[in-house]
N, C-alpha and C positions, 0 to 999 in steps of 0.2 A: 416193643422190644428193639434193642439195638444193636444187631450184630457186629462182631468182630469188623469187618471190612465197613463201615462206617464209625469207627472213632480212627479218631487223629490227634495228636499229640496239639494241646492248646487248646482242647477245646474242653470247655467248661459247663459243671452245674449246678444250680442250686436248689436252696430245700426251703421247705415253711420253717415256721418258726415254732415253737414248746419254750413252753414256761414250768419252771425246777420250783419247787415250793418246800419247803422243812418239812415237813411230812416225810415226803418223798423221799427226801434226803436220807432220811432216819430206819424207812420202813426196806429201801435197798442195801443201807448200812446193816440192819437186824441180819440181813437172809446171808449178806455176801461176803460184806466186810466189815464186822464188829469194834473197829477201831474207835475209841472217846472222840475223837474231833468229828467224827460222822456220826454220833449217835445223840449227840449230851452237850447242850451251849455251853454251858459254864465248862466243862472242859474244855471246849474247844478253842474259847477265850481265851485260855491257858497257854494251847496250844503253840507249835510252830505256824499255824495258818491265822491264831489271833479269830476265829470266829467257826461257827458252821461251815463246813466246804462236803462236799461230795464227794464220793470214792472216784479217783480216776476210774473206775471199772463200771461204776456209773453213768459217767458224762460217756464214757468210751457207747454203751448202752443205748442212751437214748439218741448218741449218735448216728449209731447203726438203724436206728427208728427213722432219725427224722432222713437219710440217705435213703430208705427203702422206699418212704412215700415221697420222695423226689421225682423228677422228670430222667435223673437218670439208673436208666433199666438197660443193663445187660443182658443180652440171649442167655438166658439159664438160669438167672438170679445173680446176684454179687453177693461170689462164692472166694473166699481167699484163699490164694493158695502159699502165700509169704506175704508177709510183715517185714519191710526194710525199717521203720519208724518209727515209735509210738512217740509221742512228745506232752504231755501236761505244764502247758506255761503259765499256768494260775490256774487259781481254784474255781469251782463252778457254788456258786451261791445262794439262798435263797431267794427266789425271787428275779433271777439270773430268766431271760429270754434268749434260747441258743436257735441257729441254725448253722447250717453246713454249707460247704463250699465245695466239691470236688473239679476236682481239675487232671484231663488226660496226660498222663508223661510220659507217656512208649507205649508202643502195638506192635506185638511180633505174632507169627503164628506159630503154633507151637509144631518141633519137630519130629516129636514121638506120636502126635495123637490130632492125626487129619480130621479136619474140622473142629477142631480148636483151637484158642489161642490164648494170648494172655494179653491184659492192661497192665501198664502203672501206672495209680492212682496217686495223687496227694488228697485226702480230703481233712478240711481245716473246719473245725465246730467254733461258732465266734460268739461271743456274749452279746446284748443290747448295745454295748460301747463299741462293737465291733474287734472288741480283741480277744487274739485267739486264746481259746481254752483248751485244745487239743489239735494236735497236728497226727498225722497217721498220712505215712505210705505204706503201699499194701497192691500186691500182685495177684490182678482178681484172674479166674479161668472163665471166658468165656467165648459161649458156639459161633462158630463162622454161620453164614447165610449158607442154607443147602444147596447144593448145586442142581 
């Protein structure tokens, strides 16, 4: 666990790696977001994306997967408490190998609720080519080290 009073602005983490398969694609399209270009190739040909893509709410998804079994671990879990960011700058694909990147951007402690505090976070989900497929800042709550 990494409490409050050990992160600092700059410093950084990263995640393993998941691999996105049309299956997949199709079977979180069914539950969440029944949209043609998430469900159905030849539609999706069609499409504005011109193929298969995942639901941002998706990629958002296994982001939060592959952040959790990362090295970075907040005292308490990462827990949000705001969303400054969400960003989808391409589509995530068949076949597509994502991992994550987070990176600290401010540490305050919080002034209503001793022994706590908050991060901001940027973390950036990158395909195999290394370009990003999701960007998200996001203001996590997490416990200070007990006294």
């Amino acid at each position: 666990m990494i409490y409050l009073q050990d992160f600092a602005p700059g410093q950084k983490y990263a995640s393993g790696t998941l691999r996105v398969d049309a299956a997949a694609i199709k079977a979180f399209a069914a539950q969440f977001d029944p949209q043609p270009f998430h469900l159905d190739e030849e539609a999706a040909r069609n499409s504005f994306f011109g193929g298969l893509a995942a639901s941002g709410w998706h990629t958002a998804a296994l982001s939060m997967r592959l952040l959790v079994e990362s090295s970075f671990r907040p005292a308490g879990g990462i827990i949000g408490s705001r969303a400054e960011e969400l960003k989808w700058p391409r589509p995530v694909r068949p076949g597509d190998e994502l991992r994550v990147e987070a990176e600290v951007l401010e540490v305050r402690a919080s002034t209503s609720r001793p022994g706590q505090g908050f991060i901001k976070c940027r973390t950036t989900t990158l395909n195999q080519s290394g370009e990003p497929v999701q960007s998200l800042v996001m203001n996590l709550l997490v416990q200070a080290r007990p006294a």
